[in-house]
N, CA, C and O atoms as CSV, one atom per row, in Angstrom:
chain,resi,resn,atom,element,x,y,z
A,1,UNK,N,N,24.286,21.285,-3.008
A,1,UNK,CA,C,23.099,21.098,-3.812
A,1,UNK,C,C,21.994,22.082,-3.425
A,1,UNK,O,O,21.411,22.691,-4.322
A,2,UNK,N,N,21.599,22.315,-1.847
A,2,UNK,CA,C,20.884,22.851,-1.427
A,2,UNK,C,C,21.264,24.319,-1.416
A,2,UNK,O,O,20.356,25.150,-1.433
A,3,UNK,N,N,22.770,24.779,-1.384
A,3,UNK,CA,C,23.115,25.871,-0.815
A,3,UNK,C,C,22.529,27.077,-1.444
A,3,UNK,O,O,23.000,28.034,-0.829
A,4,UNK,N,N,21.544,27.591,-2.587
A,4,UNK,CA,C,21.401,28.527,-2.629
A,4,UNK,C,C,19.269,28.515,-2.685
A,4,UNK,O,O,18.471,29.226,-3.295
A,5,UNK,N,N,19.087,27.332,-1.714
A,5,UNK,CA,C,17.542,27.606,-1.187
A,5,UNK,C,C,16.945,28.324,-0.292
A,5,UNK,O,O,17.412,28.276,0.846
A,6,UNK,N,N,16.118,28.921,-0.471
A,6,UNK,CA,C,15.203,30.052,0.031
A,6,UNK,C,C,15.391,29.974,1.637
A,6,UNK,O,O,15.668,30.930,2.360
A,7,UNK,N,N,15.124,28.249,2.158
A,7,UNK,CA,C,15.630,27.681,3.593
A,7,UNK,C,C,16.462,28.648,4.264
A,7,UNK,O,O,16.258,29.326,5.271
A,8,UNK,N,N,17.465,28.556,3.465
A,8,UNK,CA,C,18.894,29.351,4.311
A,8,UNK,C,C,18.967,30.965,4.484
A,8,UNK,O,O,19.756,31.714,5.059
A,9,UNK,N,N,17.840,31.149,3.760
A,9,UNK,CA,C,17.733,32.535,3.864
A,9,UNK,C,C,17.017,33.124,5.476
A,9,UNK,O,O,17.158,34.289,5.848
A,10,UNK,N,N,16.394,32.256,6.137
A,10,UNK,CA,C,15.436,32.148,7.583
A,10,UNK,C,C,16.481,32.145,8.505
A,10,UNK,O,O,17.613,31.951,8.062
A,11,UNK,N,N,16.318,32.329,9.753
A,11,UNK,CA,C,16.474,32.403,11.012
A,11,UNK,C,C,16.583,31.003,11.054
A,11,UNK,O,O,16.157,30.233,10.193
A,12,UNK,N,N,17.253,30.664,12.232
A,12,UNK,CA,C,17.525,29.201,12.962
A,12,UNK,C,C,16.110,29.176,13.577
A,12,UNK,O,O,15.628,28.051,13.448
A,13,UNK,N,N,15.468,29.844,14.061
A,13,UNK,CA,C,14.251,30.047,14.861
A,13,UNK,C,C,12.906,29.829,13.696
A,13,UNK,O,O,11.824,29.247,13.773
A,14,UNK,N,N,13.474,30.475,12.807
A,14,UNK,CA,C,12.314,30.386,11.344
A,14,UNK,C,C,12.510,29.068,10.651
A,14,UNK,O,O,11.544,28.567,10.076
A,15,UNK,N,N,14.023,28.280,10.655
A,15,UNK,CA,C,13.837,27.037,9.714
A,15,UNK,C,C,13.127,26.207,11.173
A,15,UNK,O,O,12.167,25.519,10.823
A,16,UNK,N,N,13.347,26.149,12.403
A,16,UNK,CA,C,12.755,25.148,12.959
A,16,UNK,C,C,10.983,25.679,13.477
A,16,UNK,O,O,10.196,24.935,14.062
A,17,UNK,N,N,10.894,26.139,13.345
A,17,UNK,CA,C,9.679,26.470,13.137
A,17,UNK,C,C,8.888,25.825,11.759
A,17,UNK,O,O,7.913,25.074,11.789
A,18,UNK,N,N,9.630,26.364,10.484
A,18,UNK,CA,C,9.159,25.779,8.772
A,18,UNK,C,C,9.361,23.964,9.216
A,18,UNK,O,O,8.571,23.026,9.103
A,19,UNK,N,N,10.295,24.008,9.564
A,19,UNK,CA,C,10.737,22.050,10.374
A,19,UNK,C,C,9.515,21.658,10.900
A,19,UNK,O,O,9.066,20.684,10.297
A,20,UNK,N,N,8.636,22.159,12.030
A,20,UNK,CA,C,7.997,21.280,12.941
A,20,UNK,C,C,6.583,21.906,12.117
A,20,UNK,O,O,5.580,21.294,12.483
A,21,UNK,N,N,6.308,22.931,11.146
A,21,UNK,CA,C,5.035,22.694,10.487
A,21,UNK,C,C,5.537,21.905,9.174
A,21,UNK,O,O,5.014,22.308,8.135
A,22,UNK,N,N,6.130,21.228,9.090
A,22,UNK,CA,C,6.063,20.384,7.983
A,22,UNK,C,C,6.439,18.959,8.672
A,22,UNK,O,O,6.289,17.967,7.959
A,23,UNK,N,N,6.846,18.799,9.807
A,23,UNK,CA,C,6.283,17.488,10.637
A,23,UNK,C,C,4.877,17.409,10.609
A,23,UNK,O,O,4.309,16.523,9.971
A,24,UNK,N,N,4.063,18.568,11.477
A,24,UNK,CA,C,3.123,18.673,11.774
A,24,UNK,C,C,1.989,17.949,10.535
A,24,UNK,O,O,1.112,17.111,10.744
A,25,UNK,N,N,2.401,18.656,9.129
A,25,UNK,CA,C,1.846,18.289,8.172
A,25,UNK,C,C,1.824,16.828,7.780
A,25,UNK,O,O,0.891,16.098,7.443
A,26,UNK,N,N,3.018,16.629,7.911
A,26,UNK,CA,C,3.467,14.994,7.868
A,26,UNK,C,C,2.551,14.267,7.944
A,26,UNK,O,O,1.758,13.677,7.209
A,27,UNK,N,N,2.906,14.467,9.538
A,27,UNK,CA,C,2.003,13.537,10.397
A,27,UNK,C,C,0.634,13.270,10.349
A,27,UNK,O,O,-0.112,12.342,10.660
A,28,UNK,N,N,0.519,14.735,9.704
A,28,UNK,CA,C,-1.857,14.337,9.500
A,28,UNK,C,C,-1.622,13.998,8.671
A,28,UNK,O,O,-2.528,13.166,8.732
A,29,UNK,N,N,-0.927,13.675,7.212
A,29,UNK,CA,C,-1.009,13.056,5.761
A,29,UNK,C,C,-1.058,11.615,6.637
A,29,UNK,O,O,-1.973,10.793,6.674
A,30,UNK,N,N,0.036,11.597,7.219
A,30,UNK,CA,C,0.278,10.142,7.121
A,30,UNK,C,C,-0.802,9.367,8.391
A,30,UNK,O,O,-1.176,8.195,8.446
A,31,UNK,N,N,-1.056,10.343,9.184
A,31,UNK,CA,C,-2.316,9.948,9.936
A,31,UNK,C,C,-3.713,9.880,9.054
A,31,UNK,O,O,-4.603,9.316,9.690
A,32,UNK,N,N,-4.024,10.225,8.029
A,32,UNK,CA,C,-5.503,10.175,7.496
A,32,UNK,C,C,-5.079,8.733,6.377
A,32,UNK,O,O,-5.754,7.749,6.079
A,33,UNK,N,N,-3.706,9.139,5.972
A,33,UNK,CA,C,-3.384,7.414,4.802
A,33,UNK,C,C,-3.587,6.332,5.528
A,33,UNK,O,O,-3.915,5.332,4.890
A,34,UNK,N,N,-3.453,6.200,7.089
A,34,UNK,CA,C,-3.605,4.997,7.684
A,34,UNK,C,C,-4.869,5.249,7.905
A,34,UNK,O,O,-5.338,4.139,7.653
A,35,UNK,N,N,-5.808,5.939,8.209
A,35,UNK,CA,C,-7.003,6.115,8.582
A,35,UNK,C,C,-7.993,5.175,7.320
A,35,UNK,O,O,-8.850,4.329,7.577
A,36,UNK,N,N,-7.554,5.636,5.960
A,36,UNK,CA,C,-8.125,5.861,4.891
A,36,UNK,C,C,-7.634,4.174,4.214
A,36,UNK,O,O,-8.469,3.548,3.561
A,37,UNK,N,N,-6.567,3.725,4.404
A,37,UNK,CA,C,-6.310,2.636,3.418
A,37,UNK,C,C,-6.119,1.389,4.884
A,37,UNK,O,O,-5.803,0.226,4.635
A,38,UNK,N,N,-6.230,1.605,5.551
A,38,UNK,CA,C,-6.200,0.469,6.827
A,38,UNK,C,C,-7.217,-0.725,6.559
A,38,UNK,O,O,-7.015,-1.917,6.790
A,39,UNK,N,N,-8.574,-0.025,5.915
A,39,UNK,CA,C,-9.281,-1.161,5.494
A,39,UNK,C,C,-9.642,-1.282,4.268
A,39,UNK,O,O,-10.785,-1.516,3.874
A,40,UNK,N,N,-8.443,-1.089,3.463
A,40,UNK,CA,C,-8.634,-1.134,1.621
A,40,UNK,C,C,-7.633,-2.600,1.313
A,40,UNK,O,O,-6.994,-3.295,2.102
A,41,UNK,N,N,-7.782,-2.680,0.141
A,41,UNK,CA,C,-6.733,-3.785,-0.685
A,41,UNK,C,C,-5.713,-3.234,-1.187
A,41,UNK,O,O,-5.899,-2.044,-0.932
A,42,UNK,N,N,-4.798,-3.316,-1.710
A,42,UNK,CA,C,-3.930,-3.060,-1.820
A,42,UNK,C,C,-4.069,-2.231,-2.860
A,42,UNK,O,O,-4.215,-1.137,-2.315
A,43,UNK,N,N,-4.131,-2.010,-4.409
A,43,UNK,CA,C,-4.260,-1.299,-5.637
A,43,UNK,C,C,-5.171,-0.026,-4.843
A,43,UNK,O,O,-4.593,1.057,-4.928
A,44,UNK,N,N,-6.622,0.021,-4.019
A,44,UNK,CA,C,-6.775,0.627,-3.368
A,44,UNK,C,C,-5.945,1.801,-2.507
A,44,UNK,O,O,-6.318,2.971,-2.415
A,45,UNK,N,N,-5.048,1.381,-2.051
A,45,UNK,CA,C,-4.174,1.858,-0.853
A,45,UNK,C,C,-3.360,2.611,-1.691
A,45,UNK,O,O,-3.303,3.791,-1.342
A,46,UNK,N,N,-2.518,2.246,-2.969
A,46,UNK,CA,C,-1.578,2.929,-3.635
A,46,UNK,C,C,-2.613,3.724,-4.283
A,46,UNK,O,O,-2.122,4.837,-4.475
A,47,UNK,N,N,-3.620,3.689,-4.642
A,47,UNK,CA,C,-4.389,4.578,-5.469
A,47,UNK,C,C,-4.493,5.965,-4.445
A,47,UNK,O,O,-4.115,7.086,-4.785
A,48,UNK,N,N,-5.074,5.628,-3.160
A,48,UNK,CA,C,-4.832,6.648,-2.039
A,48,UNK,C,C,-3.276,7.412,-2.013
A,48,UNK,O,O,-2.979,8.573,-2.290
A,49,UNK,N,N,-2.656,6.577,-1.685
A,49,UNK,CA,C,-1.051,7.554,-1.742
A,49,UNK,C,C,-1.367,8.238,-2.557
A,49,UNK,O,O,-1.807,9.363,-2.324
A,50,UNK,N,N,-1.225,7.724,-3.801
A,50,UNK,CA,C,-1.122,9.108,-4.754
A,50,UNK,C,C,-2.096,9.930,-4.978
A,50,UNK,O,O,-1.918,10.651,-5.961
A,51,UNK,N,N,-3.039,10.071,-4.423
A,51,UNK,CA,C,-4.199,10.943,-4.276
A,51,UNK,C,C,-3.802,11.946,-3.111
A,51,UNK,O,O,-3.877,13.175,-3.120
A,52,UNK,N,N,-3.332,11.041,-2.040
A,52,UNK,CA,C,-2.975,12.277,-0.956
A,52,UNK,C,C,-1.836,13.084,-0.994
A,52,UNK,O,O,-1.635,14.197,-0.507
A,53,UNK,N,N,-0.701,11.904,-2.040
A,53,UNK,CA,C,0.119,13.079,-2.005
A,53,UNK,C,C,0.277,14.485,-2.989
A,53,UNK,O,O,0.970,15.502,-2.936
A,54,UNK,N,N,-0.699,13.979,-3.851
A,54,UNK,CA,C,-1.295,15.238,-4.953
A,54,UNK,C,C,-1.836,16.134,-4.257
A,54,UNK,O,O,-1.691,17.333,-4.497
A,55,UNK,N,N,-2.381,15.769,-3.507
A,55,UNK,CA,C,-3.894,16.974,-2.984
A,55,UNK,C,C,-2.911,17.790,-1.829
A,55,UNK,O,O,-3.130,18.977,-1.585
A,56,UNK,N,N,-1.755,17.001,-1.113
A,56,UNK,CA,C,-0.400,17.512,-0.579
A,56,UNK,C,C,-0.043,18.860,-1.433
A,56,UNK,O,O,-0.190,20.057,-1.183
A,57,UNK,N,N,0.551,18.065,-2.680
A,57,UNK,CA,C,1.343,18.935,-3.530
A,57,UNK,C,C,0.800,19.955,-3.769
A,57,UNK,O,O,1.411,20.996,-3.524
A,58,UNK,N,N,-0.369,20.003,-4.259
A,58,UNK,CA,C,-1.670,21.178,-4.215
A,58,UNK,C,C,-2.312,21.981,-3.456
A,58,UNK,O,O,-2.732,23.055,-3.886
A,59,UNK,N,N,-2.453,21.664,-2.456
A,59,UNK,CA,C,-2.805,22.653,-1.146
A,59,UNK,C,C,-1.743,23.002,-0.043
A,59,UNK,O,O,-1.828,23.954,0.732
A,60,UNK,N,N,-0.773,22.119,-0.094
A,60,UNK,CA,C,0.043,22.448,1.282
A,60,UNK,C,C,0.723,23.829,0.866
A,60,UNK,O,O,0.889,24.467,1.906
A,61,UNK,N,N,1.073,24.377,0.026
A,61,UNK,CA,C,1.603,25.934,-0.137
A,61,UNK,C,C,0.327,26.718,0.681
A,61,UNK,O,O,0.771,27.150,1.744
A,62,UNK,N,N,-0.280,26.851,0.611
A,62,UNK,CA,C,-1.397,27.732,1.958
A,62,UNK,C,C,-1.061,27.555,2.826
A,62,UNK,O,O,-0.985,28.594,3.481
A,63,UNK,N,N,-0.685,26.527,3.447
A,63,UNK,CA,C,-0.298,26.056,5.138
A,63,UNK,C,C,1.029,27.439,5.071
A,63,UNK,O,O,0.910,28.578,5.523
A,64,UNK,N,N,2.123,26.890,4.420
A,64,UNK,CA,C,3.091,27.583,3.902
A,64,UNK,C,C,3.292,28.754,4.053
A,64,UNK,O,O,4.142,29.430,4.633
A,65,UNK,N,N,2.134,28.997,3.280
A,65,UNK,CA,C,2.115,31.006,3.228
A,65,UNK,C,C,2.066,31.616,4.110
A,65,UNK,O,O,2.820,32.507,4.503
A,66,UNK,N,N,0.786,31.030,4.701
A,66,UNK,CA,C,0.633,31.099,5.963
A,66,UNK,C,C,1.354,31.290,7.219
A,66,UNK,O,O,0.916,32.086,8.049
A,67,UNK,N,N,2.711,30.446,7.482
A,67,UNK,CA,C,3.610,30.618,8.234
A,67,UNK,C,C,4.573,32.005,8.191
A,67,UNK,O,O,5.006,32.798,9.026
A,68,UNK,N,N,4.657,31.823,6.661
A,68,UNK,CA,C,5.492,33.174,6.449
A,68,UNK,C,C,4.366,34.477,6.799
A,68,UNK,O,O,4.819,35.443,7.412
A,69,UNK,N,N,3.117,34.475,6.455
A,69,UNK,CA,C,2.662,35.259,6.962
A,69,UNK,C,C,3.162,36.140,8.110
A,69,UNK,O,O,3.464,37.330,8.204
A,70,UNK,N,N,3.124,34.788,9.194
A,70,UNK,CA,C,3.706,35.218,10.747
A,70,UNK,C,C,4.831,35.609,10.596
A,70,UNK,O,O,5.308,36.480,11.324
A,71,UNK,N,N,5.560,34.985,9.514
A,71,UNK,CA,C,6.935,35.668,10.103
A,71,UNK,C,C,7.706,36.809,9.111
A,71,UNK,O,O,8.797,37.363,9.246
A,72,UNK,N,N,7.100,36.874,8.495
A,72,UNK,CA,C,7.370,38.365,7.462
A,72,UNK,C,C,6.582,39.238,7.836
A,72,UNK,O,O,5.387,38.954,7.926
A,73,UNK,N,N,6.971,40.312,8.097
A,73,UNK,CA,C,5.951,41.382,7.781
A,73,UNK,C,C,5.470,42.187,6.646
A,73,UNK,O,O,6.235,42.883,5.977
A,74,UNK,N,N,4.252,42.099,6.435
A,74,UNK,CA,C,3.671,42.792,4.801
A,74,UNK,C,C,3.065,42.277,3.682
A,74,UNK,O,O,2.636,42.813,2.660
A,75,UNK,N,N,3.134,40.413,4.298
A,75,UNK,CA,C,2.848,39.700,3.476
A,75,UNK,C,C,1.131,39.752,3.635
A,75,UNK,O,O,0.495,39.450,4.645
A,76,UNK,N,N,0.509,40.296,2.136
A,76,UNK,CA,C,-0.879,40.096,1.989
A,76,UNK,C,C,-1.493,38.768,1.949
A,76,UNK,O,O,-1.094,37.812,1.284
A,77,UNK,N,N,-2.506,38.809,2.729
A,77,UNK,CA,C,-4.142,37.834,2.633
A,77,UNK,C,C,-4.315,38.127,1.399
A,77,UNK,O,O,-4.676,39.126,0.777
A,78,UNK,N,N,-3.735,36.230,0.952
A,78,UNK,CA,C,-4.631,35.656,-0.081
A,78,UNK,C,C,-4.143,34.411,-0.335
A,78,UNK,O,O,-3.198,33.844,0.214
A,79,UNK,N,N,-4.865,34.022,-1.218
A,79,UNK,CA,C,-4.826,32.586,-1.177
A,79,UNK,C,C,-3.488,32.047,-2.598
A,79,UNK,O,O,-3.253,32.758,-3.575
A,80,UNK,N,N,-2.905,30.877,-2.372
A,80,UNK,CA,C,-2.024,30.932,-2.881
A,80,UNK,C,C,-1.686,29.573,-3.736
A,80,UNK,O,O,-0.762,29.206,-4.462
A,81,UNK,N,N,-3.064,28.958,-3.212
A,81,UNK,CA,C,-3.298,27.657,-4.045
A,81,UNK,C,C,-3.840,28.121,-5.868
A,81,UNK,O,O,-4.575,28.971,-6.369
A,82,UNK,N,N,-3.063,27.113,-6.315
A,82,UNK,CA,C,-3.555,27.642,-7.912
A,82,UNK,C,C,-4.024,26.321,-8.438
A,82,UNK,O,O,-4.261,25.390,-7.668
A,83,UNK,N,N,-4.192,26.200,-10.031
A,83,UNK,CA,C,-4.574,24.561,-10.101
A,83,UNK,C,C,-3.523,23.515,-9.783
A,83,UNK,O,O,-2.313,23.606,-9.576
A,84,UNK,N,N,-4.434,22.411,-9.813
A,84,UNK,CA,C,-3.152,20.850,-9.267
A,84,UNK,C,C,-2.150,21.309,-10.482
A,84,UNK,O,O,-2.321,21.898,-11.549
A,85,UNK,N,N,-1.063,20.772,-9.822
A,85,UNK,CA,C,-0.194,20.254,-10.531
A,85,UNK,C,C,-0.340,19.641,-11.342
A,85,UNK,O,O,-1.213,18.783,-11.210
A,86,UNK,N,N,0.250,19.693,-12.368
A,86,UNK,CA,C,0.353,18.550,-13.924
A,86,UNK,C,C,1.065,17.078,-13.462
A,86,UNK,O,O,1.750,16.843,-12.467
A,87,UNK,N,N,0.720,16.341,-14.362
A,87,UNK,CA,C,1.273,14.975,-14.157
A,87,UNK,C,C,2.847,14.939,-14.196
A,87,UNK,O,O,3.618,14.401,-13.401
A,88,UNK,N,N,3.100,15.625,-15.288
A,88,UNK,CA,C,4.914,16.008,-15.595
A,88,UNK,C,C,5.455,16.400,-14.401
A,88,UNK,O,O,6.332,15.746,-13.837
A,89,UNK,N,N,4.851,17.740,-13.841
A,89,UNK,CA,C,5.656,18.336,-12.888
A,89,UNK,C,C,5.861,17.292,-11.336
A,89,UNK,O,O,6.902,17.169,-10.692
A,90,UNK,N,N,4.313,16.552,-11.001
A,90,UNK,CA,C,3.986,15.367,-10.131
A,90,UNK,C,C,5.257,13.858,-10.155
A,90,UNK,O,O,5.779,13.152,-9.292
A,91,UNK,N,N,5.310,13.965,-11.879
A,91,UNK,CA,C,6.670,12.870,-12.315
A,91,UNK,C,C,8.057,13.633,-11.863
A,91,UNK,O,O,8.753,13.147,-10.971
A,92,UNK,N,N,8.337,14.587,-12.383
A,92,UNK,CA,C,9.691,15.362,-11.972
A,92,UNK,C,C,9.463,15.006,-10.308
A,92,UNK,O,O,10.341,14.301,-9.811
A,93,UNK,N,N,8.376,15.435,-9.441
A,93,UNK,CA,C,8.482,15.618,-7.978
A,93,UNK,C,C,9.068,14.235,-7.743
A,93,UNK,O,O,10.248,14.133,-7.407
A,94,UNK,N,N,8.017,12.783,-7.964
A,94,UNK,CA,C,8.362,11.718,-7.287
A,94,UNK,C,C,9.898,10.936,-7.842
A,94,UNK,O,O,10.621,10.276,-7.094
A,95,UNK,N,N,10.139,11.165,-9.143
A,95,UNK,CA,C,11.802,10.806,-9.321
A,95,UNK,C,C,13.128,11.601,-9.379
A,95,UNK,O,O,14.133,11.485,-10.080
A,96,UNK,N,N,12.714,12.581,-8.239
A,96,UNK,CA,C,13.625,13.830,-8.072
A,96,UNK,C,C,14.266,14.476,-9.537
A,96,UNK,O,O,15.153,15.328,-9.478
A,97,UNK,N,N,13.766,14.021,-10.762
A,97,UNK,CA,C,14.423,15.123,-11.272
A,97,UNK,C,C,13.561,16.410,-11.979
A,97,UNK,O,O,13.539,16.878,-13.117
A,98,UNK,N,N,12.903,16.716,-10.779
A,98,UNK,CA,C,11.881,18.295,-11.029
A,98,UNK,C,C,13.238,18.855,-10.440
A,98,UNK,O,O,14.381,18.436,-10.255
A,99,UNK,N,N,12.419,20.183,-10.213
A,99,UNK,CA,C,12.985,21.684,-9.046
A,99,UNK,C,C,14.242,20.825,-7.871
A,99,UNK,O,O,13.866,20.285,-6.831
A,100,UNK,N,N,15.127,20.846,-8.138
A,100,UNK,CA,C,16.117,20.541,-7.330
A,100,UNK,C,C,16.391,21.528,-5.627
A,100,UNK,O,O,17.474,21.806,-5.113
A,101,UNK,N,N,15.235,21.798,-5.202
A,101,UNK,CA,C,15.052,22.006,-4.007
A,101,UNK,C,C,14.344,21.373,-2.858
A,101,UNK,O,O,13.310,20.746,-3.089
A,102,UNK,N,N,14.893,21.498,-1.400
A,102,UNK,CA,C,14.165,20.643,-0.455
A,102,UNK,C,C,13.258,20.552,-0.193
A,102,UNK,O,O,12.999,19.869,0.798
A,103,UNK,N,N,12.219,21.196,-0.936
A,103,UNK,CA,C,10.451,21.609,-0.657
A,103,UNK,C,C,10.504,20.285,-1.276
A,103,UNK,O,O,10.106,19.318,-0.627
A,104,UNK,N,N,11.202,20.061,-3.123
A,104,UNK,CA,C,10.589,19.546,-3.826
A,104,UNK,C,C,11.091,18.032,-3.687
A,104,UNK,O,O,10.683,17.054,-4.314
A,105,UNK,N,N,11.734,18.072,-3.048
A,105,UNK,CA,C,13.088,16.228,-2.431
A,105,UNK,C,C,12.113,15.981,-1.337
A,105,UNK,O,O,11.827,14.797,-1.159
A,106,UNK,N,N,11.435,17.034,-0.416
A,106,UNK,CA,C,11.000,16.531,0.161
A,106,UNK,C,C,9.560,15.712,0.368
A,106,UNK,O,O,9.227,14.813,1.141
A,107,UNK,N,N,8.857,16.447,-0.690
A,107,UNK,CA,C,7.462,16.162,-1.418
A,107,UNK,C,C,7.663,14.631,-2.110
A,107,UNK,O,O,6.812,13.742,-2.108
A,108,UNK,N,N,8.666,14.579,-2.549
A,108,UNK,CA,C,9.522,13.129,-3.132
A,108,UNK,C,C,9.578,12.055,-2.208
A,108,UNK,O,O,9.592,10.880,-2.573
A,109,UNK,N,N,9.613,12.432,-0.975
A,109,UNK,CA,C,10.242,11.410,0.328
A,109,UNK,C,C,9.075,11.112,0.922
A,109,UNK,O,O,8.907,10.069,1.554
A,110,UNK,N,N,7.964,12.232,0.720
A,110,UNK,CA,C,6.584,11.818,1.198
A,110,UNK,C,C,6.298,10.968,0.508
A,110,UNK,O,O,6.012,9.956,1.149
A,111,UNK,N,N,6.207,10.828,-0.818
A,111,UNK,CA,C,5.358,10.178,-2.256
A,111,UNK,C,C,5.485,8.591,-1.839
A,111,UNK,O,O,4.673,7.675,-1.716
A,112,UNK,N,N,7.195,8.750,-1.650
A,112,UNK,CA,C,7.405,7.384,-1.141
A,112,UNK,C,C,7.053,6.345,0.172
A,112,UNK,O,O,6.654,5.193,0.344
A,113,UNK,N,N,7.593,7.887,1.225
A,113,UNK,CA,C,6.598,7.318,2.278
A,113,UNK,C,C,5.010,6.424,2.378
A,113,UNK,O,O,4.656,5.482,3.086
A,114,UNK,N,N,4.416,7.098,1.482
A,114,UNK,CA,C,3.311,6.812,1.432
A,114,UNK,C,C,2.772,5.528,0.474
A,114,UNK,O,O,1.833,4.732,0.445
A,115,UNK,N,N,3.511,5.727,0.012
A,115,UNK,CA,C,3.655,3.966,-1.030
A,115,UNK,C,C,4.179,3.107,-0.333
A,115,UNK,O,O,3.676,2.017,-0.607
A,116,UNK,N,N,5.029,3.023,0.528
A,116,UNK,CA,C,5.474,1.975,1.439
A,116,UNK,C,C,4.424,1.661,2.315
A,116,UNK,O,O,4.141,0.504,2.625
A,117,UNK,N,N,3.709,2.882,2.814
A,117,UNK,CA,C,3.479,2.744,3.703
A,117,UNK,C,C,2.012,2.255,3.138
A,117,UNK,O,O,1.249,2.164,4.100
A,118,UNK,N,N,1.449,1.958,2.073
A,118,UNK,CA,C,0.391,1.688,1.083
A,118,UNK,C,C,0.707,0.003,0.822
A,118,UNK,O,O,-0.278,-0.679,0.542
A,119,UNK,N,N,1.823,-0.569,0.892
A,119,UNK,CA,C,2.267,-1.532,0.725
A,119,UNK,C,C,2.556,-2.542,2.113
A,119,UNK,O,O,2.449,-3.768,2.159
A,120,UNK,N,N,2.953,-1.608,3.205
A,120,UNK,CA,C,3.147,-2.060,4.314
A,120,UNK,C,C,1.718,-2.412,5.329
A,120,UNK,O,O,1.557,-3.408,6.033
A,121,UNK,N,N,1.164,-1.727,5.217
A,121,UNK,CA,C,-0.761,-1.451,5.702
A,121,UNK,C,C,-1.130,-3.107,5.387
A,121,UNK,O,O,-0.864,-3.422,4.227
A,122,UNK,N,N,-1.687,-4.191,6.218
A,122,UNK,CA,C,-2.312,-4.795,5.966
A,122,UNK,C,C,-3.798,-4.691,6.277
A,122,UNK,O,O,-4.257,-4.561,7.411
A,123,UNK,N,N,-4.323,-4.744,5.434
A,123,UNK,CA,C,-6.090,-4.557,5.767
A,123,UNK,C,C,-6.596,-5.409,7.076
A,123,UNK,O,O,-6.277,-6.546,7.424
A,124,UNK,N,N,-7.746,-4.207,7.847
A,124,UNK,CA,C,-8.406,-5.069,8.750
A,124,UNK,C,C,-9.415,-5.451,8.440
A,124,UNK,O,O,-10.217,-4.775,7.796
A,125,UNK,N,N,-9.640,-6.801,8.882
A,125,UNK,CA,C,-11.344,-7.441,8.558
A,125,UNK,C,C,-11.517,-8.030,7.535
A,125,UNK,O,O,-12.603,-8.593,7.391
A,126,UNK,N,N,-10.344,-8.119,6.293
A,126,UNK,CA,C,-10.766,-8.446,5.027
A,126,UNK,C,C,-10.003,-9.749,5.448
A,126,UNK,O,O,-9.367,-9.617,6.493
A,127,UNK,N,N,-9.924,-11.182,4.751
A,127,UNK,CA,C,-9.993,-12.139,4.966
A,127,UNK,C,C,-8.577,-12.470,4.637
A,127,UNK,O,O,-8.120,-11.597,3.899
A,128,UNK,N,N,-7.644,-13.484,4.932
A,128,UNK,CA,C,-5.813,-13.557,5.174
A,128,UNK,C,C,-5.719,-14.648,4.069
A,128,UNK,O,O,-6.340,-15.707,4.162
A,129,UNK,N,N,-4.750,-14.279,2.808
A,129,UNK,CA,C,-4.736,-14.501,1.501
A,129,UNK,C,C,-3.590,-15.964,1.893
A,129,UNK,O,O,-2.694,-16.183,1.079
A,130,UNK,N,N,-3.681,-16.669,2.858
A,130,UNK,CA,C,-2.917,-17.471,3.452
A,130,UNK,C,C,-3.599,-18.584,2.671
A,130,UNK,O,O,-4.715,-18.669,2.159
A,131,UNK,N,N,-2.090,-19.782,2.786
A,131,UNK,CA,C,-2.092,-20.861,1.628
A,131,UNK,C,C,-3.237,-21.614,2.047
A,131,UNK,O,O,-3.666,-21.396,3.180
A,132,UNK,N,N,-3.857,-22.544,1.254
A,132,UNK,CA,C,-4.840,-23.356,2.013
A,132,UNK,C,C,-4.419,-24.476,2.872
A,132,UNK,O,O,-3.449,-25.149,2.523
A,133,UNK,N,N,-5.116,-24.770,4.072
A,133,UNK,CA,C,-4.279,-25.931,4.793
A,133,UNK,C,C,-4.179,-27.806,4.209
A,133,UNK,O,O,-5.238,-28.425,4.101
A,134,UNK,N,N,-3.642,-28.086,4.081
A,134,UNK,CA,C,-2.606,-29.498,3.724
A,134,UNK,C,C,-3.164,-30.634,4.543
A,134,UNK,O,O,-2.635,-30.763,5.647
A,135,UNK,N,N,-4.222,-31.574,4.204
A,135,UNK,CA,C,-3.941,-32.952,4.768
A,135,UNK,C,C,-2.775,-33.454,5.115
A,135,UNK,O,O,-2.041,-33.033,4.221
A,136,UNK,N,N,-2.128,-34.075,5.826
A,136,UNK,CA,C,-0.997,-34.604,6.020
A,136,UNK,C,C,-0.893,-35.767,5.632
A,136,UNK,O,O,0.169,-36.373,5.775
């Protein structure tokens, strides 16, 4: 499925490198979603996912370029963000059937991540939707 992505074209040294800046990235998405929906409600929290993972889909190619920067030589300074994404192309990303590559499966695995993890988040401080207690 994957075999003729850009990926395989890198160094073992260059995909784990592209590997640990797209952990790296991960990890602050998914570090600012808990930051950000930890003390929201729920419709809240999913409204966030999909905000972060848009603004993902939309800016993380700079991080991107960036890397290759370092590791190509010749590649010009400039910027490489263009407008957001469309809703269509955002729909193709989150039900895998956009761009059948691992950039774009993987942008997919975030979307979800982040909805679980929008679903999983129970709010702090806001009050516990628990049954009312029962005379006996």
């Amino acid at each position: 499925m994957y075999a003729e992505d850009s990926f395989y074209t890198l160094s073992l040294a260059q995909r784990m490198g592209l590997l640990t800046l797209t952990a790296v990235l991960i990890l602050l998405v998914l570090g600012i979603a808990i930051a950000v929906m930890r003390k929201k409600r729920g419709t809240v929290r999913l409204a966030t996912a999909t905000l972060l993972f848009s603004l993902f889909a939309w800016v993380s190619p700079q991080a991107y370029y960036a890397y290759y920067q370092m590791i190509f030589d010749g590649l010009p300074a400039q910027i490489v963000i263009g407008a957001p994404p469309t809703l269509d192309a955002l729909l193709g990303i989150v039900t895998f059937t956009g761009p059948g590559t691992l950039s774009a499966h993987g942008l997919g695995a975030l979307f979800w991540a982040l909805v679980w993890l929008a679903w999983w988040l129970r709010p702090i401080g806001l009050p516990d939707q628990a049954k009312p207690d029962r005379d006996p």
